[in-house]
Z-matrix of the N, CA and C atoms (Angstrom, degrees):
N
C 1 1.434
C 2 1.529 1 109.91
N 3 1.063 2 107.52 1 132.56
C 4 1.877 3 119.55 2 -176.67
C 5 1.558 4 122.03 3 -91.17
N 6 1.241 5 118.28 4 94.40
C 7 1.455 6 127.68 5 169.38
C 8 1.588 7 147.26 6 -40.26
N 9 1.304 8 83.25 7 -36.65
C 10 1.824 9 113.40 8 173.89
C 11 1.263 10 123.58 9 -131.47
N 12 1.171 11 128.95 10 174.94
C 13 1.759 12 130.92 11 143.60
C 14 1.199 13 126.66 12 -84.52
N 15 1.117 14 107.28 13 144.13
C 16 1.614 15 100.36 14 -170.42
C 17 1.460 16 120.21 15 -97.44
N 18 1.253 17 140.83 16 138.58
C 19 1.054 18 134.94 17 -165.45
C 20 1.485 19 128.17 18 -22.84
N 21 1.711 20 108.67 19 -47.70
C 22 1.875 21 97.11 20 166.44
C 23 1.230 22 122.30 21 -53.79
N 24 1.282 23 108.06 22 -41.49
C 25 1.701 24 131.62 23 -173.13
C 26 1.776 25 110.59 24 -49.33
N 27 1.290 26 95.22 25 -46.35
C 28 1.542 27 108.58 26 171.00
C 29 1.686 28 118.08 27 -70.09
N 30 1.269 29 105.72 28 -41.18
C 31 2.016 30 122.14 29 -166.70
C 32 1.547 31 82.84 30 -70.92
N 33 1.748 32 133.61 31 -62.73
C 34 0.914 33 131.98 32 -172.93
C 35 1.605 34 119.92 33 -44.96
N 36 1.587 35 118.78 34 -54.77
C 37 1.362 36 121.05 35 162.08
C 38 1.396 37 128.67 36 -55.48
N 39 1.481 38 102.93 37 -9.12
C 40 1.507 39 97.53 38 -174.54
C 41 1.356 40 98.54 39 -98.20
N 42 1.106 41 125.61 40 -53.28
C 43 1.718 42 132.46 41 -179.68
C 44 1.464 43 106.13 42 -49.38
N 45 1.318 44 132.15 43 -18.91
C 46 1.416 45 139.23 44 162.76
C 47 1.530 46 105.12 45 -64.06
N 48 1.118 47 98.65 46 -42.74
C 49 2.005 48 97.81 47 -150.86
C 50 2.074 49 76.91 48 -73.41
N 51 0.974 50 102.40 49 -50.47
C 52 2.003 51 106.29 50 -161.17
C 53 1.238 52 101.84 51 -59.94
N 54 1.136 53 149.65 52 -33.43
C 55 1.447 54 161.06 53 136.26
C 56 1.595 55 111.09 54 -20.42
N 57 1.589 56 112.02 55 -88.24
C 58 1.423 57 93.82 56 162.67
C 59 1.418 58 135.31 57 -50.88
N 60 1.086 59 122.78 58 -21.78
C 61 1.347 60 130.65 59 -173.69
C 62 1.540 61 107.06 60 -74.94
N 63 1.201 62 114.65 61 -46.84
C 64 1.864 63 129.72 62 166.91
C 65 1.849 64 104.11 63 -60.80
N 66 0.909 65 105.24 64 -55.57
C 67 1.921 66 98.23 65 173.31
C 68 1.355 67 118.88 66 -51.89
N 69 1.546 68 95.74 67 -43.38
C 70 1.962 69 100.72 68 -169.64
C 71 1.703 70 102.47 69 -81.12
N 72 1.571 71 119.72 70 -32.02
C 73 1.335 72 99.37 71 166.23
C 74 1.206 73 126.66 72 -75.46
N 75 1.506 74 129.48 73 -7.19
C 76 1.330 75 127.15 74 176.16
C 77 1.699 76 114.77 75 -80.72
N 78 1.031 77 110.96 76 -33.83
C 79 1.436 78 132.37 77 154.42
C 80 1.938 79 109.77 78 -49.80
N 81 1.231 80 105.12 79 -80.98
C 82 1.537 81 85.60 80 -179.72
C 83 1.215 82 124.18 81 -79.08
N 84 1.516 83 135.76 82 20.41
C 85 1.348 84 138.52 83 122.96
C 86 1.177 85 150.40 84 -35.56
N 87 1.696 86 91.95 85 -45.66
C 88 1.690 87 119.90 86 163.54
C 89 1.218 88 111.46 87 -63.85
N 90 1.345 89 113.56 88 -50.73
C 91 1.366 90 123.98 89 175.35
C 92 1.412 91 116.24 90 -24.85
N 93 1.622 92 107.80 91 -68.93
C 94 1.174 93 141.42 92 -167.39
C 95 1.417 94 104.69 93 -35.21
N 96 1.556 95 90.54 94 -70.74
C 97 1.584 96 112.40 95 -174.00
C 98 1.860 97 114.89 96 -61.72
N 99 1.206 98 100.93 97 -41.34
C 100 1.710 99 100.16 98 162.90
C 101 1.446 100 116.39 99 -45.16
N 102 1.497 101 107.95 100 -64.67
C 103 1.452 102 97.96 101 177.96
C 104 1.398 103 128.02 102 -69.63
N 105 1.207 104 123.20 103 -27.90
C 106 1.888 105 120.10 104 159.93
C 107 1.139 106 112.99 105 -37.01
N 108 1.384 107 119.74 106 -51.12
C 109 1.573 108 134.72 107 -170.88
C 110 1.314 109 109.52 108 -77.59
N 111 1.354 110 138.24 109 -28.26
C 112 1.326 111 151.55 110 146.65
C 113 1.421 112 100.24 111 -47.42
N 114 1.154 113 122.80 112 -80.00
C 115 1.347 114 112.07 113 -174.95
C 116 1.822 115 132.89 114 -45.18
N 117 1.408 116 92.04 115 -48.96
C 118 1.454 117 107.74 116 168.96
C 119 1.445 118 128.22 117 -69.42
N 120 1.627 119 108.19 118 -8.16
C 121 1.495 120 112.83 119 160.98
C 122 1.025 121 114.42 120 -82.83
N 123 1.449 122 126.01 121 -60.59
C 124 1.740 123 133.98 122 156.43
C 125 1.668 124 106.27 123 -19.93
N 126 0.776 125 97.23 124 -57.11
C 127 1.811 126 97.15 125 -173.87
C 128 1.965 127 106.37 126 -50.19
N 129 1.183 128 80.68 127 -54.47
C 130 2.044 129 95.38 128 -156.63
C 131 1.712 130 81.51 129 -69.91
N 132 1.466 131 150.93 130 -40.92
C 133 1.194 132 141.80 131 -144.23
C 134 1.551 133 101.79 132 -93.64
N 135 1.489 134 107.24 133 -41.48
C 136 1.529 135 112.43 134 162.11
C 137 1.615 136 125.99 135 -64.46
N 138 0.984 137 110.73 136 -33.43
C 139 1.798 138 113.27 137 155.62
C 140 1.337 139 111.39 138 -51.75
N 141 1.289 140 106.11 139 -80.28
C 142 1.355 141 115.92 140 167.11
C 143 1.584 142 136.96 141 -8.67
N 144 1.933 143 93.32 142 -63.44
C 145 1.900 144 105.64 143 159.91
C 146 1.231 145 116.45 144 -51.21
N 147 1.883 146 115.10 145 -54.89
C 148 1.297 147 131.99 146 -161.52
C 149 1.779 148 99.30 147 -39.17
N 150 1.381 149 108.10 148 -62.56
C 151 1.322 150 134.52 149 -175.12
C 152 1.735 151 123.16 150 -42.96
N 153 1.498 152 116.12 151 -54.27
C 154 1.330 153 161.28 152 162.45
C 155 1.768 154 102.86 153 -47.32
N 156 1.066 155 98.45 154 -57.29
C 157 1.645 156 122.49 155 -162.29
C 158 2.041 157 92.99 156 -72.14
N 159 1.484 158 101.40 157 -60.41
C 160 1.382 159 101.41 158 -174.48
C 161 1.624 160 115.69 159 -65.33
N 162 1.473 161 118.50 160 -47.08
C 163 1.425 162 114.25 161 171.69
C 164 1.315 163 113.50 162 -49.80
N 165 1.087 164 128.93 163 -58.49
C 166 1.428 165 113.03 164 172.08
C 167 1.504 166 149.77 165 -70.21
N 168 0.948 167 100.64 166 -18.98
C 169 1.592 168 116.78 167 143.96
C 170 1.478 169 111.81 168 -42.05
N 171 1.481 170 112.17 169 -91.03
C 172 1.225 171 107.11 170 159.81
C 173 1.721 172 138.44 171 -32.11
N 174 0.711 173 124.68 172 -34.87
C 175 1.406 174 140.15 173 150.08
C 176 1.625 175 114.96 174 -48.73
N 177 1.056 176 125.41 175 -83.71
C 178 1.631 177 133.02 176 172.17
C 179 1.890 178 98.91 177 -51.57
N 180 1.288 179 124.98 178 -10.63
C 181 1.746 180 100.68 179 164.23
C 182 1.554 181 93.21 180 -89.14
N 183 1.511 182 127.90 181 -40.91
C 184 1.394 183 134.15 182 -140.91
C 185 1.772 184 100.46 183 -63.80
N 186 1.798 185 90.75 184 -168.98
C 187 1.812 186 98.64 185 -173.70
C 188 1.112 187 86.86 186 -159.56
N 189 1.548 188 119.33 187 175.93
C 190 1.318 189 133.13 188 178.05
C 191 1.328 190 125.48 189 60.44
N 192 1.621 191 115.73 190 32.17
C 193 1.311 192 101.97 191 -165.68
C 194 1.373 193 139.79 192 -62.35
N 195 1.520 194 128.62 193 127.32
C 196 1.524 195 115.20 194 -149.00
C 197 1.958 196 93.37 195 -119.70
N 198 1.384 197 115.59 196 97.75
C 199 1.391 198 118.61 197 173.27
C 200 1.619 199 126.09 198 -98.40
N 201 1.794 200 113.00 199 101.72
C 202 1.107 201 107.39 200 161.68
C 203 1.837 202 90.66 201 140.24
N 204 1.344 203 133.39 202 155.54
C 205 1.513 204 132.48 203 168.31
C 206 1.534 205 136.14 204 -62.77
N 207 1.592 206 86.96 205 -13.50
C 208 1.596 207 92.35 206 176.62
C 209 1.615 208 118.72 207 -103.24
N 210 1.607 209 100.12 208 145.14
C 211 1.689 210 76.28 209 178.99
C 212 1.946 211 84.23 210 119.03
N 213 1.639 212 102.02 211 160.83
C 214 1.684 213 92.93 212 161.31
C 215 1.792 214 88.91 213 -111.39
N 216 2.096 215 88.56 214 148.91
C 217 1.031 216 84.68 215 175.89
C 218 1.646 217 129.82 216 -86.65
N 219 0.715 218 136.83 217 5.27
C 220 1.441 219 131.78 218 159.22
C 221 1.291 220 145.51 219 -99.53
N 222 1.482 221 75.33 220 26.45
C 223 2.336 222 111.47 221 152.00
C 224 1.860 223 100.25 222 -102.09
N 225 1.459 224 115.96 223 134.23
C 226 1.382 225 128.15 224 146.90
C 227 1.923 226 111.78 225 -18.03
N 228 1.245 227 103.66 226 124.08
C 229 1.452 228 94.95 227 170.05
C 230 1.458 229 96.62 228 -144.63
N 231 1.296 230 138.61 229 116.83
C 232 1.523 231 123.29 230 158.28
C 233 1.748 232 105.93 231 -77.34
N 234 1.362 233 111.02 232 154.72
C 235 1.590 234 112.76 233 166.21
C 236 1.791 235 103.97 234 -134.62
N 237 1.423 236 133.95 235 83.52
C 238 1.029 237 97.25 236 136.53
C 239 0.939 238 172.38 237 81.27
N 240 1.125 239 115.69 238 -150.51
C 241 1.621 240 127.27 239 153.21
C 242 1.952 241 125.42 240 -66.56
N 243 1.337 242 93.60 241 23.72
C 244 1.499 243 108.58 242 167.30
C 245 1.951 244 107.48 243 69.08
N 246 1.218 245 116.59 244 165.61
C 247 1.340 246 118.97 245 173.17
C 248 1.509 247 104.97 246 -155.78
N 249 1.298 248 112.13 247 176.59
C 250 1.790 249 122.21 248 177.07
C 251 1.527 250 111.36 249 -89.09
N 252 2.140 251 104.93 250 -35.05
C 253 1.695 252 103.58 251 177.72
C 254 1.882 253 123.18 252 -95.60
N 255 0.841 254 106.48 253 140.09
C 256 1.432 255 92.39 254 178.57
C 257 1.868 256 104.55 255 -136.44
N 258 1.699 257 110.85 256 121.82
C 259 1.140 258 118.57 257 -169.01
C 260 1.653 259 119.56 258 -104.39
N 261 1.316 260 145.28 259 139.03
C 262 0.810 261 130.16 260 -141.45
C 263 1.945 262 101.22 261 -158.40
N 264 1.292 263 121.10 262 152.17
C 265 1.206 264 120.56 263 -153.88
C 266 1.880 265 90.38 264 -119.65
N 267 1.667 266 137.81 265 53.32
C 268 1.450 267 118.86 266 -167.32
C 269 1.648 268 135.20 267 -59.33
N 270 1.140 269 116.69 268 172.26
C 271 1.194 270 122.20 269 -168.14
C 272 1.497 271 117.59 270 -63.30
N 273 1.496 272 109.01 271 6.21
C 274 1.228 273 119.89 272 -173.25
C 275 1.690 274 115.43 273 -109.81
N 276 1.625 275 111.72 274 -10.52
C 277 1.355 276 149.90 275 174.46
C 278 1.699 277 99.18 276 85.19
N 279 1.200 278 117.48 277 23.12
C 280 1.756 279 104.45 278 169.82
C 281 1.815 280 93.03 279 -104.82
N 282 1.689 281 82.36 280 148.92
C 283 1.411 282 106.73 281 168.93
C 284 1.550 283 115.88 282 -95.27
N 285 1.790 284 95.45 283 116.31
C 286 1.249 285 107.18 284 -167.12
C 287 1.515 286 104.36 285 -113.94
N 288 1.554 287 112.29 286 148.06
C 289 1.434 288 107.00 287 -161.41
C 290 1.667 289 89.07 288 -139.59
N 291 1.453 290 87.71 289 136.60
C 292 2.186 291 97.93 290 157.79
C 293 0.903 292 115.57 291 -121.53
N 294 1.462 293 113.82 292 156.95
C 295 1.227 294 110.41 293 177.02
C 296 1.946 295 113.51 294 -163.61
N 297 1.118 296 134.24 295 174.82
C 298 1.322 297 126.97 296 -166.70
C 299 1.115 298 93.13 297 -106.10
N 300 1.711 299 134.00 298 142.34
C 301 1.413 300 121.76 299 169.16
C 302 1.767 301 91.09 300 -148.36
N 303 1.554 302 108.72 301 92.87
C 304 1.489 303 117.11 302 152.62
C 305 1.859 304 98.92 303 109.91
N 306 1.324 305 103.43 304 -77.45
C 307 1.562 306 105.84 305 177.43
C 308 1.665 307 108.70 306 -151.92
N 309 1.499 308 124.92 307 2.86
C 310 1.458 309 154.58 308 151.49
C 311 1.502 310 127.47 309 -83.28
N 312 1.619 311 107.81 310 124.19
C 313 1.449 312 115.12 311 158.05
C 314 1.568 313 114.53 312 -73.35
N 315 1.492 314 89.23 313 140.00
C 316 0.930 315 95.09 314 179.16
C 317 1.808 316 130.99 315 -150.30
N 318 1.408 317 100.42 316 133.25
C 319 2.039 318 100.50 317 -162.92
C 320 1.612 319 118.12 318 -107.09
N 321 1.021 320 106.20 319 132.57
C 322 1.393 321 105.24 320 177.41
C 323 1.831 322 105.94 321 -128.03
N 324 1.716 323 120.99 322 135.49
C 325 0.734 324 111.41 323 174.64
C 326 2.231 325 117.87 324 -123.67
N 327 0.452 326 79.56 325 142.53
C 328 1.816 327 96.59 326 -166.02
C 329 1.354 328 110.62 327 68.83
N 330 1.513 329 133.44 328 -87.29
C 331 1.166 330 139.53 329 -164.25
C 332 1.409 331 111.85 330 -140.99
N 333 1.346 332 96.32 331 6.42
C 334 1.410 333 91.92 332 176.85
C 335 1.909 334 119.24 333 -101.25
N 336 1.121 335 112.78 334 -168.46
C 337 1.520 336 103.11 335 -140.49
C 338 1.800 337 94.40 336 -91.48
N 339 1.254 338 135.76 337 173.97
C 340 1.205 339 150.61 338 159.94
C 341 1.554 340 105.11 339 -31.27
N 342 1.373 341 128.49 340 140.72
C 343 1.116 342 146.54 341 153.28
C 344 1.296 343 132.96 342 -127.82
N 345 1.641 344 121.54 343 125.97
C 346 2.039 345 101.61 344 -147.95
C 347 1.759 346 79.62 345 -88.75
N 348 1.654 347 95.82 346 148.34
C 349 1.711 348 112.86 347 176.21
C 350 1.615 349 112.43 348 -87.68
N 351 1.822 350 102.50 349 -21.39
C 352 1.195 351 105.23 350 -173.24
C 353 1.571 352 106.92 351 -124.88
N 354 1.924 353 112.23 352 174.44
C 355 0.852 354 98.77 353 -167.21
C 356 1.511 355 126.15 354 -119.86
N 357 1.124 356 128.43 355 -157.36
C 358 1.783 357 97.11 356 -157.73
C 359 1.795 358 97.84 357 -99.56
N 360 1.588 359 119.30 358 6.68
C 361 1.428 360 107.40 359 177.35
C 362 1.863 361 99.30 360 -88.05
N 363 1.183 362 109.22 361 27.21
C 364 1.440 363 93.95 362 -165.55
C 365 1.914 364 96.37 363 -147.83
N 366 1.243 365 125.20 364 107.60
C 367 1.413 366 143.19 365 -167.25
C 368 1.126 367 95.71 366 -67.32
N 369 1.533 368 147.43 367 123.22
C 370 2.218 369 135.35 368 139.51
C 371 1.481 370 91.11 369 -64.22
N 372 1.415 371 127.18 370 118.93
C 373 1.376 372 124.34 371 158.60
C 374 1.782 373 87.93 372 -77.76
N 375 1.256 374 136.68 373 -48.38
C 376 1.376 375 141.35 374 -141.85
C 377 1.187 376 111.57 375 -158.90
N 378 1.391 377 108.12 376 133.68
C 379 1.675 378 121.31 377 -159.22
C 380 1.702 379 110.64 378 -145.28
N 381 1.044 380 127.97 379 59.00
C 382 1.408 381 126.93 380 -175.40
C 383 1.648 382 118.68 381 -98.27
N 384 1.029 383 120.43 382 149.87
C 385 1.503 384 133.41 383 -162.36
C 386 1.824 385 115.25 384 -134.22
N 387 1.244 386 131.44 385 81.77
C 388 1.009 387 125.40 386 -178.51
C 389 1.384 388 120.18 387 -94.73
N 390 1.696 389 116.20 388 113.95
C 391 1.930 390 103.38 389 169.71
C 392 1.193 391 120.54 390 -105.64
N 393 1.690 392 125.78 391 165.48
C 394 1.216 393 143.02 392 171.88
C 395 1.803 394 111.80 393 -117.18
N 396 1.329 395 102.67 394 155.69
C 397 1.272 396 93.69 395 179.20
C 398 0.912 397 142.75 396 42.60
N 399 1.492 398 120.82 397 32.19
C 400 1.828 399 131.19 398 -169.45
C 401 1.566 400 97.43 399 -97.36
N 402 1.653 401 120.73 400 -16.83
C 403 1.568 402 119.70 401 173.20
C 404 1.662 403 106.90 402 -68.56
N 405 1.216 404 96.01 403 134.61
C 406 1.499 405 106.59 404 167.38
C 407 1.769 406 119.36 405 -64.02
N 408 1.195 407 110.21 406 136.83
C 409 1.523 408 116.10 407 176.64
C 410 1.371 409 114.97 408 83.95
N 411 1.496 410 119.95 409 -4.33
C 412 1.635 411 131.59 410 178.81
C 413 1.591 412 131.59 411 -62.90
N 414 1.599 413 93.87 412 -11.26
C 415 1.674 414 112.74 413 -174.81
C 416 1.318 415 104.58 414 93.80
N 417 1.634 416 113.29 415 -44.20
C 418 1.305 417 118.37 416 -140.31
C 419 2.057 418 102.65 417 -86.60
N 420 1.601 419 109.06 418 135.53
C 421 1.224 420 100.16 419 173.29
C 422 1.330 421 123.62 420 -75.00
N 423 1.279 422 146.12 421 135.22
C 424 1.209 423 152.33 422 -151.84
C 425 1.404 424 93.79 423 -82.75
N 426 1.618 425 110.74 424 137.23
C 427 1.286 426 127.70 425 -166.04
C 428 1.666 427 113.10 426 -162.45
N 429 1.514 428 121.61 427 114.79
C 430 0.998 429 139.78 428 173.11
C 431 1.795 430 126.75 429 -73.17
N 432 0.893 431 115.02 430 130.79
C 433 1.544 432 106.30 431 174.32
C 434 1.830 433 97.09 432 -123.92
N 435 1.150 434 104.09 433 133.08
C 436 1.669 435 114.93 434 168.08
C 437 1.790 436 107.55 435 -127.08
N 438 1.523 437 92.21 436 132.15
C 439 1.302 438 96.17 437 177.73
C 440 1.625 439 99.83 438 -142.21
N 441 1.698 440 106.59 439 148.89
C 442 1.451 441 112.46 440 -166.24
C 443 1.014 442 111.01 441 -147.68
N 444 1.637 443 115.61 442 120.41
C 445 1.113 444 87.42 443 -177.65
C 446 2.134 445 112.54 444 -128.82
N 447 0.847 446 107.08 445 159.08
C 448 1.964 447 101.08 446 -154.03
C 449 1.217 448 99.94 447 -145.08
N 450 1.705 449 117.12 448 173.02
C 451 0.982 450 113.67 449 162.48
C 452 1.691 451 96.11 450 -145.09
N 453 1.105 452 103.24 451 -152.61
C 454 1.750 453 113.65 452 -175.21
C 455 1.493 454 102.08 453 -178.85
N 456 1.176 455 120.96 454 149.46
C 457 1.487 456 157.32 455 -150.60
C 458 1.935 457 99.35 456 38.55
N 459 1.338 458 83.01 457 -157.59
C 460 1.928 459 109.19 458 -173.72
C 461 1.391 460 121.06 459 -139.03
N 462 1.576 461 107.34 460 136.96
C 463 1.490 462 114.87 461 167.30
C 464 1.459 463 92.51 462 78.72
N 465 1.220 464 117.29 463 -152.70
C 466 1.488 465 155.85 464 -178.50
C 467 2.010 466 99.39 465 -23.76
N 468 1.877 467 97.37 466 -49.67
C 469 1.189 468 98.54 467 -162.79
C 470 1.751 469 112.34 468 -102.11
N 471 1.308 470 87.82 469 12.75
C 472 1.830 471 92.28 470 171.38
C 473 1.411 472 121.16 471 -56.98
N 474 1.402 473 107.16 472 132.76
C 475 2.035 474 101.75 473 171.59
C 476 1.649 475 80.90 474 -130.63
N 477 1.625 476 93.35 475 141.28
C 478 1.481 477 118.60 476 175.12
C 479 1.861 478 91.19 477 -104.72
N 480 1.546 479 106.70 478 156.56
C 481 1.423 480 130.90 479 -179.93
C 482 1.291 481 106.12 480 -136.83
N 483 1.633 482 123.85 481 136.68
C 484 1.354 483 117.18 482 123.13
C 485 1.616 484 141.08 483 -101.98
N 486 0.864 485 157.94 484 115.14
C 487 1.434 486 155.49 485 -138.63
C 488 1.632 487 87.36 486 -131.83
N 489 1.302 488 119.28 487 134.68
C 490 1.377 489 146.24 488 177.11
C 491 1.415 490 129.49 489 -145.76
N 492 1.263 491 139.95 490 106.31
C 493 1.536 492 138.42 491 -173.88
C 494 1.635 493 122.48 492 -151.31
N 495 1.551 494 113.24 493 133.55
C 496 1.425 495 99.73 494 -170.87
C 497 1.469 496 102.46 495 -111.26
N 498 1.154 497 110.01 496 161.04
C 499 1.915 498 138.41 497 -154.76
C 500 1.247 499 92.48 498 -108.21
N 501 1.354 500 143.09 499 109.86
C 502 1.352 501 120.91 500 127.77
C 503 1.258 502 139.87 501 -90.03
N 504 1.326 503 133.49 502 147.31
C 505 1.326 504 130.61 503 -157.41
C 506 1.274 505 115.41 504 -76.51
N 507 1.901 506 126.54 505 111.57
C 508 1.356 507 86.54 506 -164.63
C 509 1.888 508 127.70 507 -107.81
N 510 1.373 509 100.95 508 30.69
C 511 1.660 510 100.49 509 147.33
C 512 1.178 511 116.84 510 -72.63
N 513 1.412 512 126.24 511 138.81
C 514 1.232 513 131.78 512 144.58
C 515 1.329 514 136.29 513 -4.99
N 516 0.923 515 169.01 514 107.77
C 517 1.518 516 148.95 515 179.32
C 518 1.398 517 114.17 516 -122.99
N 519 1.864 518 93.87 517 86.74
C 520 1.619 519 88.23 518 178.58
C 521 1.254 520 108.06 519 -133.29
């Protein structure tokens, strides 16, 4: 009858236990890193809305919509073929303007200087603004389209976005 284990018996059980132990930490490592990246998407996507959410608001009170750099902006301009600035006449009578500058949104309202809308964990690869019907007498109700497109983190842990939504103006325009 056998009392103990004998030394393989033991090396063998132990190289088992270090084995699982190396799987299960590689496992809750992943973990780890899943949820950082969970978190840090939540973060950048909620900026993102915050941002999204406020231009258009503002937008659907506004008038005069002025799309694109050429031109003054606080004449009607439709563009089209989309642009980076988009100028706007709000319900408050200041002329408020956005615009993309580098990898940031960005708002300025009357004369005063640029203010970034977004924040720096979160890249604008692409920032375009297309209107309809912002000319007076056209029939057409004035209507914004914003589309953006960004990403957030690097390498391995990059997530690309597109975010797209259209504004309609909601006075009347007849």
């Amino acid at each position: 009858m056998k009392k103990g284990f004998t030394l393989i018996e033991l090396m063998v059980a132990v190289s088992i236990f270090i084995i699982i132990m190396t799987i299960s930490m590689g496992s809750i490592i992943g973990i780890f890193d899943a949820s950082r990246k969970s978190r840090s998407l939540k973060t950048v996507l909620n900026n993102l809305n915050l941002a999204v959410e406020s231009m258009s608001k503002e937008m659907r009170f506004g008038d005069n919509y002025h799309c694109g750099v050429s031109g003054t902006i606080t004449l009607p301009q439709n563009c089209s073929n989309g642009d980076t600035l988009m100028s706007f006449l709000s319900s408050d009578d200041e002329q408020v303007t956005y615009r993309l500058n580098g990898t940031t949104i960005e708002k300025k309202v009357d004369a005063e200087i640029y203010l970034p809308l977004t924040g720096s964990e979160i890249v604008i690869d692409d920032l375009t603004f297309y209107t309809l019907g912002s000319g007076v007498g056209d029939s057409l109700q004035p209507k914004v389209l914003i589309i953006i497109r960004s990403h957030s983190g690097t390498g391995k842990g990059r997530t690309d976005f597109t975010l797209q939504t259209l504004v309609s103006q909601r006075a009347l325009d007849i």
